[in-house]
N, C-alpha and C positions, 0 to 999 in steps of 0.2 A: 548451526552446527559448529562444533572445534574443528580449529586448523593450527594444531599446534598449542601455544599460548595467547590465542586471538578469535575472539569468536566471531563468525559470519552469522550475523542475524537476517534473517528474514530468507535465508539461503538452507537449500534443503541438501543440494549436494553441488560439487565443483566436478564440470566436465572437462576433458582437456581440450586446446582450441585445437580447429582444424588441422593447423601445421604443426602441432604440437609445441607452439611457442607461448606459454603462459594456459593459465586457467578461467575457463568462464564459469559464472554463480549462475545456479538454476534456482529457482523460487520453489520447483517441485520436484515430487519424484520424478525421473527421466525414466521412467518405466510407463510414467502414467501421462508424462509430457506427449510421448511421440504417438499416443491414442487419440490426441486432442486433435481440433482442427489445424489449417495451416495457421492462422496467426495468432492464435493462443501457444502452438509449438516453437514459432518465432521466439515470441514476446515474453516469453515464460524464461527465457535468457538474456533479457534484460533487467538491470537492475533494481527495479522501480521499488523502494522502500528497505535495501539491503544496507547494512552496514558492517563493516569493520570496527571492530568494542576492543577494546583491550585496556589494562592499567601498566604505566612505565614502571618498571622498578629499576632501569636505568636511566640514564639523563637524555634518551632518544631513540626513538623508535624510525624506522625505514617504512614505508609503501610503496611501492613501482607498481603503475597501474598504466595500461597502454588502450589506446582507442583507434581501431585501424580502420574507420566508417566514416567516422567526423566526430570535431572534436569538440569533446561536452566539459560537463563542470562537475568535480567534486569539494563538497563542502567538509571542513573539520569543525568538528565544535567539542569543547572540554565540558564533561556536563553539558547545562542548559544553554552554555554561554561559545557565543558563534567565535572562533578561532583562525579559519581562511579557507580560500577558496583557490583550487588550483585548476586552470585547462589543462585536463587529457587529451592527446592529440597522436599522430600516427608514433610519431618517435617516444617511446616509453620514460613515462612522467617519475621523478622518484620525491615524494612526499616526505617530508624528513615532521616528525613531530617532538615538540619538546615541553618538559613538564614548565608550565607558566609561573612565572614571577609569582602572578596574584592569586595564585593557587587559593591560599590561607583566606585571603580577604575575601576572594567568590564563594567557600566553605562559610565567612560570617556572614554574607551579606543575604545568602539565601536561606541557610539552616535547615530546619527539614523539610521546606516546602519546595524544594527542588523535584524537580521530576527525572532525572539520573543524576548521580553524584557527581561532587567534581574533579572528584578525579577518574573518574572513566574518559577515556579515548574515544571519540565517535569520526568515523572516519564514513561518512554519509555518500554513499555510490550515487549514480545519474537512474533518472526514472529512464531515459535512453542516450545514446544505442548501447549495446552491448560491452562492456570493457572486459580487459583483461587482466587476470593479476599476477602481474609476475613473480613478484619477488614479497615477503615481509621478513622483516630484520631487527633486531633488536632484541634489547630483556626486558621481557612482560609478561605478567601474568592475565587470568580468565577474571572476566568481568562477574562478582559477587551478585548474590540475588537481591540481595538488597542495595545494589546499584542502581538497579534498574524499577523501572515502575511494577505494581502490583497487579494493575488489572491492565489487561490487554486486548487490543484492539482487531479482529480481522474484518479486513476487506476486499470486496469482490465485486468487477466487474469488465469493463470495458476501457477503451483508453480513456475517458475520461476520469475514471478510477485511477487508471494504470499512469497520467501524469502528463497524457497530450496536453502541449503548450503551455507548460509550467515553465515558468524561467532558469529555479533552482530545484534541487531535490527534496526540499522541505516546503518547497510552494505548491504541490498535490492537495487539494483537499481531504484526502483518506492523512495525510504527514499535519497540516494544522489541525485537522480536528481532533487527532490523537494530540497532538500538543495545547489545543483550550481545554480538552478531559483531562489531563496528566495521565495520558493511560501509554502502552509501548506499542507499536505497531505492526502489523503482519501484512504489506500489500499483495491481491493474490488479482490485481488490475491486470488485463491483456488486452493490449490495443486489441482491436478487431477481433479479439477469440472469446469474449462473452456467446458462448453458446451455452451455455449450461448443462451439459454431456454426464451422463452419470457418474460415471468417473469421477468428475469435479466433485460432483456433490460427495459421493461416498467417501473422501479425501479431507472434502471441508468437515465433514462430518465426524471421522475417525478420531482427528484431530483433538487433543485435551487441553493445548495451551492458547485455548482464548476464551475472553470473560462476554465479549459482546464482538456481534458482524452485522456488517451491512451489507446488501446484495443487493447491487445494482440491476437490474435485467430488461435487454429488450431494446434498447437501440441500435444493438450490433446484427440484430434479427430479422428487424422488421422489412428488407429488403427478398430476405432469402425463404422464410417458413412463413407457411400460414399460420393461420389462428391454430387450426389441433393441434398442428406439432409445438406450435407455442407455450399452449396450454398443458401438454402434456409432462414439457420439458419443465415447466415453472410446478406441474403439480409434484413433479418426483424432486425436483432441487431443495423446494423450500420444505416437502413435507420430512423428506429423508435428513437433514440438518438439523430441523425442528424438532423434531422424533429423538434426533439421539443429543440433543441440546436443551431439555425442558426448561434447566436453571438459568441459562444462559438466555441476557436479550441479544434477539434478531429482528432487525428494522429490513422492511425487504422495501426497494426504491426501485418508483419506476422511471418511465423513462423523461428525461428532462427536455425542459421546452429546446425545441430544435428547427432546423428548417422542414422538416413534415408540417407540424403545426401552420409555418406559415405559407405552406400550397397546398393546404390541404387536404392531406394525406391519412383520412380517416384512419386507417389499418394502426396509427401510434396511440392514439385513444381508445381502440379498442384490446392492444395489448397491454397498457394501463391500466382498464380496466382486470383485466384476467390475474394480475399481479394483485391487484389490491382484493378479489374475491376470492384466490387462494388461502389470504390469510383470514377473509373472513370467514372461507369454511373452516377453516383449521381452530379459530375461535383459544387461541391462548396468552393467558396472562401477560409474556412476554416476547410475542410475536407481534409486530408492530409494521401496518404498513404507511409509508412516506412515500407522499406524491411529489414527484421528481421539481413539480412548479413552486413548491411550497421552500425548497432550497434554492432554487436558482431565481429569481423573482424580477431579476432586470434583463431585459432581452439586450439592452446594450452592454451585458457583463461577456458576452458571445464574442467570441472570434469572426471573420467574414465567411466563414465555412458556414457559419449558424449553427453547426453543432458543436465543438470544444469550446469551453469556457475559456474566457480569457486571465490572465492572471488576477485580477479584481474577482471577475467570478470564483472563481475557487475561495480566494476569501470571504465572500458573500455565501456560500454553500458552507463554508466549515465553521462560519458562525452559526448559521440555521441550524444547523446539523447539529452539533457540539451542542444548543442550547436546547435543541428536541430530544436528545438525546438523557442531557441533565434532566432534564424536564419531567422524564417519562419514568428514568430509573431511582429519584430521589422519590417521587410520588407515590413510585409504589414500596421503597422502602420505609416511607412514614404511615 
């Protein structure tokens, strides 16, 4: 969305904060957010893959961005190239940005194989908690389409999606593996609210500006539904997406090695199961189902939770990923 002369990516609409002090980014409609469970309604206002874009046409731009929870990291980078990193914290943070020396030379040094120009502003939000944005200032203009990448990336699922125990806001797996594609990113991760609610799906579906999604499903589940409701939910999420996305590849992921697995807890293998024979009945070109093992492959890439990936894992997943992913959609365009 526009906010002025600065676009909020990955942001569907700005609600005002409780006390009406500053603005929170929602990832979706809030028509469609407060249908959802509680912690996809949560988490669906948190940042996780949002940005602030813009280009200086003056010698500096302002951000005031406030964290009244606890306090996280936001990263700047110009273009490709990583620029700083400031702690949000209760007292409102003000981000001063300015157009870099080496402007000229990161323009020669990368040329067109850059994945956003360099002169765009990336003003890269926390995958959590929630921030607020008070204030932006300065003369800037809206980030050009040919700023930005061409094909684009959405993703869906759970907080492992949504950026549990990433460090920074570009250490998520769904943020590198869009950066080893050179594709732009859409997070639509909720810690604990992977339910797969119609709703979502009709939403993810509607949707026109993405070229490929992954769909995570079935971790956030296995506790609460049984198999029919599981199955019921995964046959309307993936068939209703797929349906109105033919052109478009969808890699549907199930769920990754966790502590189920190691107290065996049959009930994850059999919703694994259900996940990867949706898409076999569905039988389309580019419908592609990934077994959650086949990305995460080191059990010591795990957290002591045994379920979020540790930051190593995420980079072990966004390789697999990113490289299944080339893998699948060169192969079928030769």
């Amino acid at each position: 969305m526009r906010l002025g002369q600065y676009e909020l990516h990955n942001v569907h609409e700005i609600l005002d904060a409780p006390d009406s002090h500053g603005s929170i980014c929602c990832r979706i409609p809030n028509d469609l957010r407060v249908t959802l469970n509680e912690s996809a309604k949560t988490n669906a206002l948190q940042a996780s893959g949002c940005e602030i874009r813009f280009n200086l046409d003056g010698p500096s731009a302002a951000i005031t961005l406030q964290s009244p929870d606890e306090p996280t990291l936001v990263e700047v980078f110009q273009g490709d190239f990583f620029s700083a990193m400031y702690i949000i914290d209760v007292i409102p943070t003000r981000i001063v940005v300015e157009r870099p020396q080496t402007e000229k030379i990161m323009q020669q040094i990368t040329g067109t194989s850059s994945r956003f120009d360099t002169g765009l502003t990336r003003v890269i939000l926390p995958w959590r908690p929630s921030v607020r944005l008070i204030s932006i200032e300065g003369e800037t203009s809206l980030p050009k389409p040919e700023q930005t990448p061409d094909i684009r990336y959405l993703a869906y699922g759970s907080s492992i999606t949504h950026g549990s125990t990433a460090v920074r806001p570009t250490g998520t797996y769904p943020a590198r593996t869009a950066e080893l594609l050179g594709t732009d990113l859409f997070n639509l991760g909720f810690g604990g609210g992977a339910h797969m609610e119609e709703g979502m799906a009709d939403y993810i579906a509607e949707r026109t500006d993405w070229d490929i999604a992954t769909l995570e499903m079935g971790i956030n589940v296995v506790q609460t539904f049984d198999e029919d409701e599981f199955y019921h939910r995964v046959e309307y999420f993936v068939t209703t997406i797929a349906d109105a996305h033919p052109e478009n590849w969808i890699f549907c992921i199930d769920i990754f090695p966790c502590i189920y697995d190691f107290i065996g807890v049959e009930k994850a293998n059999r919703f694994r199961a259900i996940v990867a024979e949706r898409v076999k009945i569905l039988d389309r070109p580019k419908l592609v189902h990934i077994a959650g093992g086949s990305l995460l492959k080191s059990n010591a890439s795990l957290t002591i939770d045994l379920v979020h990936p540790a930051p190593a894992g995420f980079e072990e997943m966004a390789q697999n990923l990113a490289n299944l992913i080339s893998a699948k959609t060169k192969r079928q365009e030769s």
